[in-house]
Each structure stands twice: as structure tokens, then as C-alpha cells.
PAZAPA-4460 file (N, C-alpha, C; in steps of 0.05 Angstrom, whole numbers, plus 32768, in hexadecimal, padded with zeros to 4 digits):
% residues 280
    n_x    n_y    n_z   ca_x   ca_y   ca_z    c_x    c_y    c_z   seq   type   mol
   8662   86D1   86AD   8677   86CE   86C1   8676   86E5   86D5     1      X     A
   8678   86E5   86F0   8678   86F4   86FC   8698   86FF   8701     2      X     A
   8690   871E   870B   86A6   872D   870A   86AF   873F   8727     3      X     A
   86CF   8746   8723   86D4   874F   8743   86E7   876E   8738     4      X     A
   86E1   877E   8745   86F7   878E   8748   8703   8793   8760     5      X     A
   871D   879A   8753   872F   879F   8777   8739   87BB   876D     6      X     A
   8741   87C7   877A   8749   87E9   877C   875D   87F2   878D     7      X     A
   8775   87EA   8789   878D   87EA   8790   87A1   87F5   878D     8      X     A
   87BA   87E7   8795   87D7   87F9   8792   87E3   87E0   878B     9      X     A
   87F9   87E7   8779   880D   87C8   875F   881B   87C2   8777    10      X     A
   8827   87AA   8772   883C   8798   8782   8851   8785   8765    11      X     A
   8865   879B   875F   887B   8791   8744   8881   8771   8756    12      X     A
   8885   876C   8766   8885   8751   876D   8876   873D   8772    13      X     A
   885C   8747   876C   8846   8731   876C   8835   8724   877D    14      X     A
   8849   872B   8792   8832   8718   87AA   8823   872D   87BA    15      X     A
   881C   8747   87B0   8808   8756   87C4   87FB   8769   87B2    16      X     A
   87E2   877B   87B6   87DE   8797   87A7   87C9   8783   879D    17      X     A
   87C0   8788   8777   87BA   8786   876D   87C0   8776   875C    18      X     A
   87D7   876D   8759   87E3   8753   8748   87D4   873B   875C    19      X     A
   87D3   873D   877C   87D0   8725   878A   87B2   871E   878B    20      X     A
   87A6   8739   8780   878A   873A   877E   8777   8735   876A    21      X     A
   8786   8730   8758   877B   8727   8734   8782   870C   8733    22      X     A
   8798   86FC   8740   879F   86E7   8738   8784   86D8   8757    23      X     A
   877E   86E6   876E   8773   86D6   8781   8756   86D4   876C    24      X     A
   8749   86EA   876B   8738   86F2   8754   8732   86DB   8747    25      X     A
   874E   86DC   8730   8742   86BF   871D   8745   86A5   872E    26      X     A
   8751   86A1   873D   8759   8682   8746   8741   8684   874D    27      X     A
   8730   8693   8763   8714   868F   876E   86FD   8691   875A    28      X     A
   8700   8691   8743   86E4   868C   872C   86DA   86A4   8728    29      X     A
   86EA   86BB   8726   86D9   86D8   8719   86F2   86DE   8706    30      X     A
   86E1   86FB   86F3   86F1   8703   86E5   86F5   871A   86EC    31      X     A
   870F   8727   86F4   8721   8737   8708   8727   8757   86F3    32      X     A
   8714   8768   86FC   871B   877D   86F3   8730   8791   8704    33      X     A
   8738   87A9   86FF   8747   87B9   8713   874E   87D5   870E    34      X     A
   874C   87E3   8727   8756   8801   871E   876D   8806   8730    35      X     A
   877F   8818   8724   879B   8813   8732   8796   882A   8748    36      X     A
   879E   8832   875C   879F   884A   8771   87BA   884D   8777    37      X     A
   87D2   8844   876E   87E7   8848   8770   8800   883A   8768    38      X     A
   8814   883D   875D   882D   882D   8750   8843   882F   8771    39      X     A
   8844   8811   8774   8854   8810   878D   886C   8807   878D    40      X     A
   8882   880D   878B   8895   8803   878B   88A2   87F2   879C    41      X     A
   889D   87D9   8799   889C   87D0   87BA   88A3   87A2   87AB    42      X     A
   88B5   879D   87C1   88C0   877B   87BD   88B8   8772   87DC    43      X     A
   88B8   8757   87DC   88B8   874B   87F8   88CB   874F   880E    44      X     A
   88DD   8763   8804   88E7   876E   8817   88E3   8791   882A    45      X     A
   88C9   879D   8817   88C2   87B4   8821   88BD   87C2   87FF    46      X     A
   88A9   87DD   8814   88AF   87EE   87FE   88B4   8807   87F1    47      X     A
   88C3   880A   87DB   88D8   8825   87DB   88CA   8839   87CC    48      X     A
   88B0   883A   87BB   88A6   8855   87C1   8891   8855   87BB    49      X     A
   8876   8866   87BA   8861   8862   87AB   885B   887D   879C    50      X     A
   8853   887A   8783   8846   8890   8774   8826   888F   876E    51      X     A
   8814   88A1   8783   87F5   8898   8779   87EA   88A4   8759    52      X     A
   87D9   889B   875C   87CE   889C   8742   87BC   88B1   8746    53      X     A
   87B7   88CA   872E   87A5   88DF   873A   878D   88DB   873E    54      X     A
   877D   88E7   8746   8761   88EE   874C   8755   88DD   872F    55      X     A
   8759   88F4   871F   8746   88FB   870D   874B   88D9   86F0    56      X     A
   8769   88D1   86EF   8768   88BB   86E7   8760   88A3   86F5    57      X     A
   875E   889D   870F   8750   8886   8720   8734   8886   8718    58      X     A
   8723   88A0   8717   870B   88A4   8718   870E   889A   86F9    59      X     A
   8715   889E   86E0   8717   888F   86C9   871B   8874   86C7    60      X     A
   872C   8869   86E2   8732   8852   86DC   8714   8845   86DE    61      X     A
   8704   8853   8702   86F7   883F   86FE   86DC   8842   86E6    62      X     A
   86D7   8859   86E0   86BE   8858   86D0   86C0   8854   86B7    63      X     A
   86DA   8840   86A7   86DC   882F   869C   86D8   8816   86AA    64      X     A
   86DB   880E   86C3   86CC   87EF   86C1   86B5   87F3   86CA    65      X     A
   86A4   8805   86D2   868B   8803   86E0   8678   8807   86BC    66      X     A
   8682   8814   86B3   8673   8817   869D   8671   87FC   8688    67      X     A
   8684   87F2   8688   868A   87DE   8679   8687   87C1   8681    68      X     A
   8695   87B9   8694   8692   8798   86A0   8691   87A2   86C6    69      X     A
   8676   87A8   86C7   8672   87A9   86DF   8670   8795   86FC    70      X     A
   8681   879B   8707   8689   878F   871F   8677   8777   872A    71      X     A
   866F   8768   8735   8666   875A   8746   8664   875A   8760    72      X     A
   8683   8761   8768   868A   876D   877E   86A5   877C   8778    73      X     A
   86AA   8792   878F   86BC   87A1   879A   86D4   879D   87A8    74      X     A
   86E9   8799   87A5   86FE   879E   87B8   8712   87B1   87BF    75      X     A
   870D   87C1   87D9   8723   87D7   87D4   8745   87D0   87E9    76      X     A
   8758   87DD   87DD   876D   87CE   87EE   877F   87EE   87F7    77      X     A
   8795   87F6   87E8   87A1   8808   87F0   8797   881B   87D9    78      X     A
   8795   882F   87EE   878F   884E   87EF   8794   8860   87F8    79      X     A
   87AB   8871   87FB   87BE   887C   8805   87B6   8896   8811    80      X     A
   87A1   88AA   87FF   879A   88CA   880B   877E   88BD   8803    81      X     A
   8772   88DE   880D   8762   88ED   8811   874D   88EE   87F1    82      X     A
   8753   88F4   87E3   8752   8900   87C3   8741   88E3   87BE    83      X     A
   8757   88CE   87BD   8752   88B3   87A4   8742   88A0   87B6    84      X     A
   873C   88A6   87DB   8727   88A0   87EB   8701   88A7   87E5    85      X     A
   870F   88C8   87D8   86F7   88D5   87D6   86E9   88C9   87B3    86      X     A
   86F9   88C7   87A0   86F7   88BC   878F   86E5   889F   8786    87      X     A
   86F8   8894   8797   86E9   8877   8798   86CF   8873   87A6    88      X     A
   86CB   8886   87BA   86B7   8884   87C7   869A   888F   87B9    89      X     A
   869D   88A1   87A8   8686   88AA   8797   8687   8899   8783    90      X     A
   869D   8894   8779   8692   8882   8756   868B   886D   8763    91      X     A
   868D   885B   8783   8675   8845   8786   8660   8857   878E    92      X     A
   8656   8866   8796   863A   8869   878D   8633   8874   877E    93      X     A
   863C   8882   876E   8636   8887   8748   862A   886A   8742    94      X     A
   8632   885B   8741   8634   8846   872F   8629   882B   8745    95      X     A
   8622   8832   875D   860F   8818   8770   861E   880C   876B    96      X     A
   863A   8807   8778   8641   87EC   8774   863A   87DE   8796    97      X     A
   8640   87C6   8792   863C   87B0   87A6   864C   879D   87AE    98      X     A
   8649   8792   87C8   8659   8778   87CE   8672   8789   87D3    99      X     A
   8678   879B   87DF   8693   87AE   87E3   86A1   8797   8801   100      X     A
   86BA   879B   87F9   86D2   8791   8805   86EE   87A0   880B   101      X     A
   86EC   87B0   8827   86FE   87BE   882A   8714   87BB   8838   102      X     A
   872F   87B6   8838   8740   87AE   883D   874B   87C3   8848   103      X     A
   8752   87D3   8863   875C   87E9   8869   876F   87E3   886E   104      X     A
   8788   87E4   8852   87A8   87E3   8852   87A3   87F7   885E   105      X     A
   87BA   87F6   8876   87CB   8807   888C   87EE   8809   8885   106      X     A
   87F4   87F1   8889   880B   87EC   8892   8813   87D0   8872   107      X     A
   882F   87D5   886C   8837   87B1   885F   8841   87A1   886B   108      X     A
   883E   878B   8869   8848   8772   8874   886C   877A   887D   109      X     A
   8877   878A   8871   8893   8791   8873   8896   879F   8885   110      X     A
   887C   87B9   888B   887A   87C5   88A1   8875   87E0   889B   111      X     A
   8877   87EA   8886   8876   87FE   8874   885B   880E   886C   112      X     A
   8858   881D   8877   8843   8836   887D   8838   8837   885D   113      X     A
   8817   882F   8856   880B   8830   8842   87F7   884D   8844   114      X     A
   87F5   885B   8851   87D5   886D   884E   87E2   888A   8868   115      X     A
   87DF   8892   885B   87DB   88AC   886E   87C9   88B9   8886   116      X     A
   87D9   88BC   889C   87C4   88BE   88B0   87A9   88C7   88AB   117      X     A
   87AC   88E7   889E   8790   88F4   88A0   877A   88DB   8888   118      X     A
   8784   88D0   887B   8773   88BE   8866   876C   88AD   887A   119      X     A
   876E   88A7   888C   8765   888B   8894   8746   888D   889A   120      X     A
   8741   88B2   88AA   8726   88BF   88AE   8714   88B5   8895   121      X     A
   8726   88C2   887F   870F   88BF   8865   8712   88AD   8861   122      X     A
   871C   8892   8864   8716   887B   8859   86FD   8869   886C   123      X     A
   86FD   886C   888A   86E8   886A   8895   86D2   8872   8897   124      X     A
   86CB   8890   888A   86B1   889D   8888   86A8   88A0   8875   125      X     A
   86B4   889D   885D   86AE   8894   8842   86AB   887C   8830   126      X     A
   86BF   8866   883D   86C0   8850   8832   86AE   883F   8849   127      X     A
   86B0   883B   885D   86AC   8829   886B   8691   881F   8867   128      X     A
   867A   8839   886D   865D   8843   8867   864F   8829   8849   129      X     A
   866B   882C   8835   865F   8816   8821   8665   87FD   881E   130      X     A
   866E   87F7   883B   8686   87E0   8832   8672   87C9   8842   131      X     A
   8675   87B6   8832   8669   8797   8844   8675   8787   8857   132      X     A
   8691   878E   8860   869B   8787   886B   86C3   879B   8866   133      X     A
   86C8   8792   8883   86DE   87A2   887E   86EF   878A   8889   134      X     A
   8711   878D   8884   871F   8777   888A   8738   877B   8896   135      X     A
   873A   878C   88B0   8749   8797   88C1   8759   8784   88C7   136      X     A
   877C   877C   88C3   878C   876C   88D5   8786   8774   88F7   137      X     A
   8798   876C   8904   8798   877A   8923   87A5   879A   8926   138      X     A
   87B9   8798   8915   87C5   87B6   891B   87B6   87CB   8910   139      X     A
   87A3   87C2   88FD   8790   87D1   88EC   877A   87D2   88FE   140      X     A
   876F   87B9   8902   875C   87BC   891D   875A   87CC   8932   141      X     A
   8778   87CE   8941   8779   87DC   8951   8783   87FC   894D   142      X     A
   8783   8804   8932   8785   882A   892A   876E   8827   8924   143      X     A
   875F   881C   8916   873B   881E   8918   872E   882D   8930   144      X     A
   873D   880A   8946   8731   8816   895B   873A   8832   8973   145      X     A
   8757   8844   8968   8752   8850   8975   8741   8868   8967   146      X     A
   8741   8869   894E   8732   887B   8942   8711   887C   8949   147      X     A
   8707   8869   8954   86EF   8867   895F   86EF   887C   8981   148      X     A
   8703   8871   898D   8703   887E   89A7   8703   8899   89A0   149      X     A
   8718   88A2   898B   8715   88BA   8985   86FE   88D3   897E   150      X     A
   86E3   88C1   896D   86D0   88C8   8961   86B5   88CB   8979   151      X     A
   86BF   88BA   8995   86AE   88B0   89AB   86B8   88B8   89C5   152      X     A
   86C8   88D7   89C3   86D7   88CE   89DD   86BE   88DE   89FC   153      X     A
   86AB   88DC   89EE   8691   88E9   89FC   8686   88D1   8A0E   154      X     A
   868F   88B4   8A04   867F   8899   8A10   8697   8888   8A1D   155      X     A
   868D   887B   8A36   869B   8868   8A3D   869C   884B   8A35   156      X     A
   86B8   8850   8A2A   86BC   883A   8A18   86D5   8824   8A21   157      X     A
   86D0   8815   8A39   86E4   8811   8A4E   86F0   87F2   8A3A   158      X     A
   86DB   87EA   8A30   86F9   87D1   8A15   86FF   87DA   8A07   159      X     A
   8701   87ED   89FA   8706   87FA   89E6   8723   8803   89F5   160      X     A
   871D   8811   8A07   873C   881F   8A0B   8748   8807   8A20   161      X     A
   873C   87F3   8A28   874E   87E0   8A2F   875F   87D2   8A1B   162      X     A
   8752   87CD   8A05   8765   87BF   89EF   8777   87D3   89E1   163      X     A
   8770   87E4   89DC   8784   880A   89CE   87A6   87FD   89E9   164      X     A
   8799   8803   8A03   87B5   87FB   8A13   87BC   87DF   8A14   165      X     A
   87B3   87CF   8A15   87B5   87B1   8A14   87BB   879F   89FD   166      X     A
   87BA   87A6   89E6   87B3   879E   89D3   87A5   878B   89CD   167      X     A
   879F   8777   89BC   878C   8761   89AF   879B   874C   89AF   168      X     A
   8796   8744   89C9   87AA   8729   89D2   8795   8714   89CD   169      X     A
   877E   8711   89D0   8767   86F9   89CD   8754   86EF   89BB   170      X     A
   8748   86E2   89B7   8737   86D7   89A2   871F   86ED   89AE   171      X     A
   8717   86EF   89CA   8707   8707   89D5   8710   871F   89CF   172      X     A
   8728   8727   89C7   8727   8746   89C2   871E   8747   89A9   173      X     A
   8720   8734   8996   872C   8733   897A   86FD   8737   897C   174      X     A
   86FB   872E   898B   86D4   872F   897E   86CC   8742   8990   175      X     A
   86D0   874A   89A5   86CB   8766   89B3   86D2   8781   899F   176      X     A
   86EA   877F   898B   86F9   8791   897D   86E3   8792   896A   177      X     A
   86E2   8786   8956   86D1   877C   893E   86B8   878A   894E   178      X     A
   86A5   877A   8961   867F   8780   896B   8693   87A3   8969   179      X     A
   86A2   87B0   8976   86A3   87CE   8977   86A1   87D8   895C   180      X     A
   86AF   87D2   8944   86BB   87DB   892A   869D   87DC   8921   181      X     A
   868C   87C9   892A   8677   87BD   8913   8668   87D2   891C   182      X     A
   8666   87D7   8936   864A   87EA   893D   8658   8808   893C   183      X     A
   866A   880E   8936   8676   8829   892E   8677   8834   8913   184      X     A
   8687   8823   88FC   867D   8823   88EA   8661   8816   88D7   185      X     A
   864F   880C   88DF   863B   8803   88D9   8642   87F0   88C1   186      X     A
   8654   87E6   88C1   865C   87CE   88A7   866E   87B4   88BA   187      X     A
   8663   879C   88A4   8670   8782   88B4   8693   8785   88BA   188      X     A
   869C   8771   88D2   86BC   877E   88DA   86C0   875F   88D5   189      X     A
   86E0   875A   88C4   86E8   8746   88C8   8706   8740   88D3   190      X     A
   8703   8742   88F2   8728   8747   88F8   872E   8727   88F6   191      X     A
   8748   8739   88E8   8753   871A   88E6   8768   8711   88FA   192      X     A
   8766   86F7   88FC   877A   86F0   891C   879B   86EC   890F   193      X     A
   87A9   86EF   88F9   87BB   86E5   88EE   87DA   86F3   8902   194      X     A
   87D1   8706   8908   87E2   8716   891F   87E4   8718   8938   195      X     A
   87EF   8701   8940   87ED   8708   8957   87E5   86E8   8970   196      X     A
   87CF   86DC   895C   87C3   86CB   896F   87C9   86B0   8962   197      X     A
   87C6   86A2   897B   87D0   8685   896E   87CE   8677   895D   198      X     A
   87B0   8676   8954   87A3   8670   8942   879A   867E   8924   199      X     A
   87A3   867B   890D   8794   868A   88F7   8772   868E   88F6   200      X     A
   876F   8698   890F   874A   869B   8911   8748   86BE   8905   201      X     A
   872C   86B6   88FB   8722   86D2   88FA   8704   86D9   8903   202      X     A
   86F9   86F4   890B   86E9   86EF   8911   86D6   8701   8906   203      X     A
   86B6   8701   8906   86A7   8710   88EF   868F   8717   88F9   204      X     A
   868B   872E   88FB   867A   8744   890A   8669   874E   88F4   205      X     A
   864B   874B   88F7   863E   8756   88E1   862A   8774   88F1   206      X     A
   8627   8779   88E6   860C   8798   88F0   85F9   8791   88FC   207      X     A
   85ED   877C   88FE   85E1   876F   8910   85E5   875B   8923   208      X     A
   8604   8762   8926   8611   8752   8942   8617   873C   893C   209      X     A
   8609   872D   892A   8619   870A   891A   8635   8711   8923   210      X     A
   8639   86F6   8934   865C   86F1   8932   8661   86D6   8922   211      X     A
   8673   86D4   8911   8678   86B7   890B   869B   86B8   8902   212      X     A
   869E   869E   8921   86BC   869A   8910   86C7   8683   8902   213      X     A
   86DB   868F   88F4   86E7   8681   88EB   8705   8678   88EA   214      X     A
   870C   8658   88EF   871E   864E   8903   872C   8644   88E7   215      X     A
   8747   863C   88EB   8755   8638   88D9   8776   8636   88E5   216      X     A
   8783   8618   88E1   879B   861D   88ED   87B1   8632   88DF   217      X     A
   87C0   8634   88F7   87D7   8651   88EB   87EF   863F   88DD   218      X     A
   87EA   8648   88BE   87FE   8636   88AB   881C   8640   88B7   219      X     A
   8835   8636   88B6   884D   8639   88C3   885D   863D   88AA   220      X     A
   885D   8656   88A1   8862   865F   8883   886B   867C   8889   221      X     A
   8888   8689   888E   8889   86A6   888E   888C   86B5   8873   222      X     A
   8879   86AD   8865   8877   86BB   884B   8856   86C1   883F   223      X     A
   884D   86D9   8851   883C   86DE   8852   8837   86F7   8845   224      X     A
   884A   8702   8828   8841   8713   881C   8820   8715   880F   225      X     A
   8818   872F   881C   87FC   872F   8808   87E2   8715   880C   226      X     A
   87E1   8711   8829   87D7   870A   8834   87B1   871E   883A   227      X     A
   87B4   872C   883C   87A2   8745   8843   8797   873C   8825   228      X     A
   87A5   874A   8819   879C   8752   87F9   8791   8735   87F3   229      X     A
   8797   872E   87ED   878A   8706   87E2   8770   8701   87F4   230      X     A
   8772   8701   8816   875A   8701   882A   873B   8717   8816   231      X     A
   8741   8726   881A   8730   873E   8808   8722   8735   87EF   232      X     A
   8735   873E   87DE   873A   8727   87BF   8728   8713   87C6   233      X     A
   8729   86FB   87CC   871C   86E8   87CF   8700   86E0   87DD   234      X     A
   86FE   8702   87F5   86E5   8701   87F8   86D9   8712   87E7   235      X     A
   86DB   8720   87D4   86CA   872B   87C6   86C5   871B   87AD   236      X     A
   86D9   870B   87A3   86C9   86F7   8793   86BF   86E8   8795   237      X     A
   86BA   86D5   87B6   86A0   86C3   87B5   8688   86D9   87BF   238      X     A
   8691   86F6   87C2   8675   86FF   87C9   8665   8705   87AD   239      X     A
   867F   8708   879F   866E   8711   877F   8664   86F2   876D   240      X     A
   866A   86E5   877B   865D   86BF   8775   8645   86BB   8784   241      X     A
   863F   86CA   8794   8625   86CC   879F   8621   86B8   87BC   242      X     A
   863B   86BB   87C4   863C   86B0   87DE   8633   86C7   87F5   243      X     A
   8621   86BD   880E   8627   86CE   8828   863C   86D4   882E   244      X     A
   863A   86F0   883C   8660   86FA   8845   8664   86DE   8862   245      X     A
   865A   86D6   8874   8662   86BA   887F   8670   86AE   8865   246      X     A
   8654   8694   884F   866D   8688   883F   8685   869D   8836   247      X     A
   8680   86B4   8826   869C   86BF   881F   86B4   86B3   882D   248      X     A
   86AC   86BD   8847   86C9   86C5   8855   86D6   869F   8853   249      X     A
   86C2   8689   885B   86CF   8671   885E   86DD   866F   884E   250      X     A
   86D1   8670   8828   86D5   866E   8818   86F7   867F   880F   251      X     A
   8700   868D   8817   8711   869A   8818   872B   869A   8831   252      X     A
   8724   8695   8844   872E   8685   8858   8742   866E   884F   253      X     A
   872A   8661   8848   8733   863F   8834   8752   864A   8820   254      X     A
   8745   865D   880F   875D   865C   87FF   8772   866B   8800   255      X     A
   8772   867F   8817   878B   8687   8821   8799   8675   8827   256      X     A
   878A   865B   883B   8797   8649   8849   87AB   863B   883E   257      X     A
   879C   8631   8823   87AD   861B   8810   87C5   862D   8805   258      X     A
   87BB   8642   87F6   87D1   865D   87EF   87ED   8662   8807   259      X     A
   87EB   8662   881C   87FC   8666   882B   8804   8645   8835   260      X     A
   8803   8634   8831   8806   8615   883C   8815   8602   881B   261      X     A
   8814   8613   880B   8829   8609   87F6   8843   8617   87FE   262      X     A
   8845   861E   880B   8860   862D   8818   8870   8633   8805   263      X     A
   8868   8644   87F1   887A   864F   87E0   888C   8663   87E9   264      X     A
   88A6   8666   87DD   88BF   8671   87E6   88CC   867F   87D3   265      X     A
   88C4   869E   87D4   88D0   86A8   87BD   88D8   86C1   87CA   266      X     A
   88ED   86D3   87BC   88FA   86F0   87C6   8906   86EB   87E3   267      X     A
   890D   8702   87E9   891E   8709   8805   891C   8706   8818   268      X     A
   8901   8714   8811   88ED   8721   882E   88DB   8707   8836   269      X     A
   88BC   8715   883C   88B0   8707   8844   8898   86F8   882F   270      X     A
   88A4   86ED   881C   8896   86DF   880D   8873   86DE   87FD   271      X     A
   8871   86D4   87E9   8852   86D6   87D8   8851   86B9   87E2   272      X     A
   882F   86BF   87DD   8820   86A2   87DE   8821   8699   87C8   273      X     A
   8816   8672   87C8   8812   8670   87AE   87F5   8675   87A4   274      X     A
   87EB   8685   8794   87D5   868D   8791   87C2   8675   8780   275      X     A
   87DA   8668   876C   87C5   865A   8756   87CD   8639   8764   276      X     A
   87CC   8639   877C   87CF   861D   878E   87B9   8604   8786   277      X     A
   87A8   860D   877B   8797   8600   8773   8797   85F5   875B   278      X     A
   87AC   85F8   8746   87B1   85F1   8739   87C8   85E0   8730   279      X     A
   87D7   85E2   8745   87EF   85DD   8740   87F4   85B7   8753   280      X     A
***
């Protein structure tokens, strides 16, 4: 049986973190390992605190599963400093892992600040370098992208700082954004259109300039807890099924779609998907 790890932060309510990532995990045909990076105290209505997990026990967490039921693929989600960035980033190459899936939590669905400015550096110059793809929303997209202008402010980079002031109003910024991310960080970009644009499109930038999108109507469901986390999740288990990151992403696409289109309705806030839709 093939296997996935995700590398995350808990969600006591279920529909985001790592709970949303073991259950996408199994519904998608792998068996769902995990290392925790943080206890979050957090419901569909926001969240009220987080305690990370140290250095030196993350780095235990993971070289108990790399040693034991080794990954197939990777998924990383929230990661808050500096320390448990640097961490994760050597025990995958200790241990060659593959098929990496990085999810750069920024922000929660509630609105609520996940990662610390100065980490965002180390999570791009450390993590990115191994990652097969990265899975930037728009608002994530666009701190990416000013962190690029930042790293470049030697080159004229006249879309770049047209979209920084303009923001990512088009299906053209959304793949102008991405071709930039891809050739800056040297790993595939997959912005997703779920913010912002009419359509639930996303679009997918590989290192060698491949664009391929993917079109998908926008389900009419405001219960979009843990959306990010499940997208991720789900591409790293058809990559660890031995799909191309193209199939991946359809493949995952697909079952956000159905997941968010059972219009499940639960808590305060802004609602979980149904994850095991396929069964039910």
C-alpha cells in the first residue's frame, strides 16, 4: 500500500491541519502517516492559540516514520518559525524523501495569521528548493510575490510590481504570477483561483514553463474550512500512487469538488468539507 505523510498543525474541529489531511489521505487510497508541528487551538470560527512543538521532538516525530513506514510522498502544511522550518528541511534530505507538497499556510480561512514574518524567508529557501510543487492561494501568491521583488530589486520586473499594486484580478495574472514563482523558486507553482476569480480555476507552472489549467465550476458552498489542507493532502497522495503532478492536481481537484458540493453544514463559522463524500 502506498503511503503519505503530511507535517502539520491539529484542527480540534476537524475540518483543517492534519485531522483534514489523514482523512483526505485515506479517502484518496494511501495510508496517512503524520508529524505534528503544532497544537492549534482553533474552531470554524477562528483561532485562539497555538503551542508549537519543539525542535528537537518534531525531528523525533519524523525519524520515526521515515525509519519505519516510509513516505511515498510528502506534505507540508503549517509551520510557524524558523527552528521546525530548519528541521523539516534536513530530515527530508537525511532521509531522500520525494514527491514533496508544500502548502505555504500564511493566513486561516478565518483570517488569522499562521507563520511568522521572518519564517516565511526560511520556508522559501529551504523548503521550496525540495518541493514538487507549491500551492499558494492568491493572498499567499501575492506575499510570495512580493518577497521575490524583494530578493530582485536589482531587475525590472514591471508585472510583478504591477500585480503587488493591482492585485490578481485575472486568469492572466493568476499564470503571469505562477510562470514568475516557478522561475524564482525553481519548483512547480500551483495558484489557486478559489479567491477572488469567478471561476474555481487553478493554474500550474512547472520549471520548464508547462502551464496546465485546471477549470472547475465555483461550488456555491460558504463552508470552506480546510480547503488548502485537503487540496495538498490530496495532491500528494495521487503523487505517491504514481500519478504525474498534471494527473495529481486533476485528481484532487475532482475531490475537493465533490467534498465541498455535499454542502455540509457544521459549527459557526465557516464550515468543514465532507471529506468521506465518497462514501456516503
Amino acid at each position: 500500500m502506498k503511503t503519505a505523510l503530511t507535517i502539520a498543525g491539529t484542527d480540534p474541529s476537524g475540518g483543517a491541519g492534519i485531522q483534514a489531511d489523514i482523512k483526505t489521505m485515506t479517502a484518496n487510497g494511501v495510508f496517512a502517516t503524520c508529524a505534528v508541528t503544532a497544537l492549534v487551538a482553533q474552531n470554524t470560527t477562528g483561532v485562539k492559540s497555538i503551542v508549537e512543538c519543539t525542535p528537537d521532538f518534531l525531528a523525533e516525530e519524523l525519524d520515526c516514520v521515515f525509519t519505519d513506514i516510509f513516505p511515498d510522498a510528502v506534505k507540508t502544511g503549517m509551520v510557524s518559525s524558523i527552528p521546525l522550518i530548519r528541521v523539516i528541511a534536513a530530515k527530508l534530505k537525511e532521509y531522500g524523501a520525494k514527491n514533496l507538497v508544500v502548502d505555504p499556510v500564511m493566513v486561516a480561512t478565518s483570517g488569522a495569521k499562521l507563520i511568522d514574518d521572518d519564517a516565511v524567508a526560511a520556508l522559501t529557501t529551504r523548503l521550496f528548493p525540495l518541493a514538487t510543487v507549491i500551492t499558494p492561494n492568491m493572498p499567499e501568491t501575492e506575499a510570495l510575490l512580493a518577497q521575490t521583488m524583494q530578493e530582485r530589486t536589482s531587475e525590472d520586473d514591471t508585472e510583478s510590481t504591477r500585480l503587488l499594486s493591482e492585485g490578481i484580478r485575472t486568469e492572466a495574472d493568476m499564470e503571469t504570477a505562477a510562470r514568475t514563482l516557478a522561475e524564482h523558486f525553481g519548483c512547480a507553482v500551483l495558484v489557486k483561483g478559489g479567491h477572488g476569480i469567478k471561476d474555481a480555476n487553478d493554474v500550474l507552472v512547472e520549471p520548464d514553463g508547462t502551464v496546465t489549467w485546471f477549470t472547475s465550476p465555483r461550488i456555491d458552498n460558504p463552508n470552506t474550512h480546510g480547503t488548502g489542507c485537503t487540496l495538498s493532502s490530496a495532491i500528494a497522495s495521487h503523487l505517491a500512487l504514481g500519478e504525474t503532478l498534471p494527473q495529481a492536481v486533476r485528481s484532487a481537484k475532482d475531490y475537493l469538488t465533490g467534498a465541498l458540493a455535499e454542502q455540509l453544514d457544521l459549527g459557526h463559522g465557516s464550515g468543514p468539507m465532507d471529506h468521506a463524500w465518497r462514501w456516503r
